[in-house]
N, C-alpha and C positions, 0 to 999 in steps of 0.2 A: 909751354906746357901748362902753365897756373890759367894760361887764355882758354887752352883748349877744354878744362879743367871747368872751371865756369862757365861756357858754352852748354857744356853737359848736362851741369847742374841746372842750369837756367830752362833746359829742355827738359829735367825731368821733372821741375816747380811747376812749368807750364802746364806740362800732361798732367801733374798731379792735380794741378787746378781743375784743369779741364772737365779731367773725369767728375772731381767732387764738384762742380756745379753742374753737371749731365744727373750726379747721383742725386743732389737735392729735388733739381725739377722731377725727377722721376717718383721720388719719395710727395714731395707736396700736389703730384698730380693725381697719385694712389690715394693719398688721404682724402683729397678732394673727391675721386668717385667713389669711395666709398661712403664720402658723406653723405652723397647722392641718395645711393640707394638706399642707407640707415633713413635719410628725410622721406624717401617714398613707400616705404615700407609704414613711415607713420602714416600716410595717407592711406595703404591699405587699411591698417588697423582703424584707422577714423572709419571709412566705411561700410566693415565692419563690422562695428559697436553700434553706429545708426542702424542697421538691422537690427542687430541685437538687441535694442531700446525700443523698436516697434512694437516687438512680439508680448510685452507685458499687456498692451494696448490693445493691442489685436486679440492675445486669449482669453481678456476681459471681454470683447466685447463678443467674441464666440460663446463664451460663457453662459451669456443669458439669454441664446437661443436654448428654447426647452430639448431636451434627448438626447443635445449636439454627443457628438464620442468620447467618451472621456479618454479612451485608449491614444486619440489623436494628439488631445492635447496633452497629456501627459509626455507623450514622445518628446512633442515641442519643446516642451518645458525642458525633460530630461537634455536633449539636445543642447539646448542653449547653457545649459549649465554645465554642460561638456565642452561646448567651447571658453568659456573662462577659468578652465583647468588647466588651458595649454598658455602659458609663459613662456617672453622672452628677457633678457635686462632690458631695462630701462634704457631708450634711447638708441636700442638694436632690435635687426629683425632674426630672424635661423642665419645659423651658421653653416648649417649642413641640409644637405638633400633631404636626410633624415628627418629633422627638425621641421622641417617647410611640410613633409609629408604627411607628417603628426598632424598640422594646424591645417592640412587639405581635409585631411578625413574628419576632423572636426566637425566643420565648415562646411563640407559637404553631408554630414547627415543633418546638421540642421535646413540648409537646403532642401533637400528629400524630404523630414520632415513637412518642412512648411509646405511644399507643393501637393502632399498627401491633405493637408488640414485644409488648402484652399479647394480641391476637387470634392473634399466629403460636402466643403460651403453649399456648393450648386446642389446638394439635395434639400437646401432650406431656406423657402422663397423670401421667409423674414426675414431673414439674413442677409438674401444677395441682394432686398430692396434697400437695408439700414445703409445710411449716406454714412456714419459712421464708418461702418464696415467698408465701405467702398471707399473712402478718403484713404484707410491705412493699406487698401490693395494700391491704390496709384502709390502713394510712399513706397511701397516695397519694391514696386515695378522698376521707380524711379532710383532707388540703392540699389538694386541688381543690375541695372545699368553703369551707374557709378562703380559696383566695385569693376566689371568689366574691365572700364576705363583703367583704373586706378594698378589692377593686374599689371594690367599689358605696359603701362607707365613704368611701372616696378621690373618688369623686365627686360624692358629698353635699358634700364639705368643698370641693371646688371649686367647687362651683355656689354656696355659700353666701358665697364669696368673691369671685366674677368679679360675682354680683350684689351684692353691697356696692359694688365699684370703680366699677359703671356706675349707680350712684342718685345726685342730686344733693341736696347738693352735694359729696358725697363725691369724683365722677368730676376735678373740678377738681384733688384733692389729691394722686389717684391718677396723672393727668398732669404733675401737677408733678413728684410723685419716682417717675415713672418703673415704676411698680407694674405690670406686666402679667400678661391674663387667663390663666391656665393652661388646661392642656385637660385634657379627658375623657377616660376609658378610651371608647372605643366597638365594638360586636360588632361582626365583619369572620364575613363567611362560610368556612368552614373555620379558621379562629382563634381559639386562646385554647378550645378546645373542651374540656372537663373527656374525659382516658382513660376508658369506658366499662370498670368495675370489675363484671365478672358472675362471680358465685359460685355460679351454677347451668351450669356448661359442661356442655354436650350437653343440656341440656333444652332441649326446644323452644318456642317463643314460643307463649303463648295463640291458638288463632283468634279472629281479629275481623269 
C-alpha cells in the first residue's frame, strides 16, 4: 500500500514539475516577445523624431523665401507640436488600439501637413533651386521610407507575439500574469501617407 502510495506521489511531483517548467518557458517566452515589440516600437519612435527634427530646418529655410504661406507653415509647426503631446512610459509603446490611434492621427496630420508645404514649394522657383532646400527633401523622403520599414517591423513583432499569447497552453500563462495583446499600426485613408518628394517640378506626368 505505502508502494503504491509513492508511485502516486511520485506521478503527481512529476506532472507537477512538468507543468511548472511548460509554465516558465511560456512566461519567459511572453516576456521575451514582448520585449520585442517594446524594442521596435523604440525604433518607431527613433524614426519618428528624425522627421520631427527635420521640420525646424526645413521651415527655416521656407522661411526666407519672400510671400512663402504663412498659413502653411504654421500648420506645420502647429502639427509637430501635436505630436510631442502624445506620450507613452518610458521604455513602452500603446497599450491599446486606442493609444496607437491617438499617436496615428498625430502623425498623420503632420504628414498632411508636410505634403501641403512641399506642393505650395513648386510655386517658388527660388526655393525649389536652394540645394538647401532640396538636401532636407531627400532626408524626408529618406525617413518616410524608414519609418515605412520600421512600421511594418513593429508589426511583425506584434503579430509574433499576440499569436504566441493566444496558442495553448501558453494563453493560460498569459492570463495569469496578465500579458495583453498589443495592436497594429493599420492604414487609415488620408494617414500616415509618406509627403510626395518630386524632383522633376513642372514636368508633366507621362500620358497613360
Amino acid at each position: 500500500m505505502n508502494r503504491i502510495l509513492l508511485v502516486i506521489l511520485a506521478a503527481i511531483a512529476g506532472l507537477v514539475l512538468i507543468v511548472g517548467l511548460g509554465g516558465c518557458n511560456s512566461y519567459n517566452g511572453l516576456v521575451g516577445g514582448r520585449q520585442e515589440v517594446d524594442k521596435q516600437w523604440a525604433q518607431v519612435e527613433t524614426v519618428y523624431q528624425r522627421r520631427a527634427d527635420l521640420i525646424p530646418n526645413l521651415v527655416s529655410t521656407v522661411t526666407g523665401s519672400a510671400n512663402f504661406e504663412r498659413s502653411v507653415l504654421r500648420e506645420v509647426t502647429e502639427a509637430r507640436a501635436s505630436v510631442g503631446q502624445v506620450k507613452f512610459p518610458t521604455g513602452s509603446g500603446p497599450e491599446t488600439a486606442e493609444q496607437l490611434a491617438q499617436f496615428q492621427k498625430a502623425q498623420g496630420a503632420l504628414g498632411s501637413a508636410l505634403s501641403r508645404l512641399l506642393v505650395v514649394a513648386e510655386r517658388y522657383p527660388d526655393l525649389k533651386a536652394s540645394g538647401g532646400f532640396r538636401d532636407l527633401q531627400v532626408q524626408l523622403e529618406g525617413t518616410e521610407n524608414r519609418i515605412t520599414v520600421e512600421r511594418q517591423r513593429f508589426n511583425e513583432a506584434v503579430r509574433s507575439y499576440n499569436t504566441q499569447a493566444q496558442r495553448f497552453p501558453t494563453v493560460i500563462v498569459a492570463r495569469m500574469f496578465n500579458f495583453q495583446p498589443k495592436p497594429y499600426f493599420t492604414a487609415e485613408p488620408q494617414a500616415e501617407k509618406a509627403p510626395k518628394v518630386d524632383f522633376n517640378f513642372g514636368t508633366p506626368a507621362p500620358a497613360k
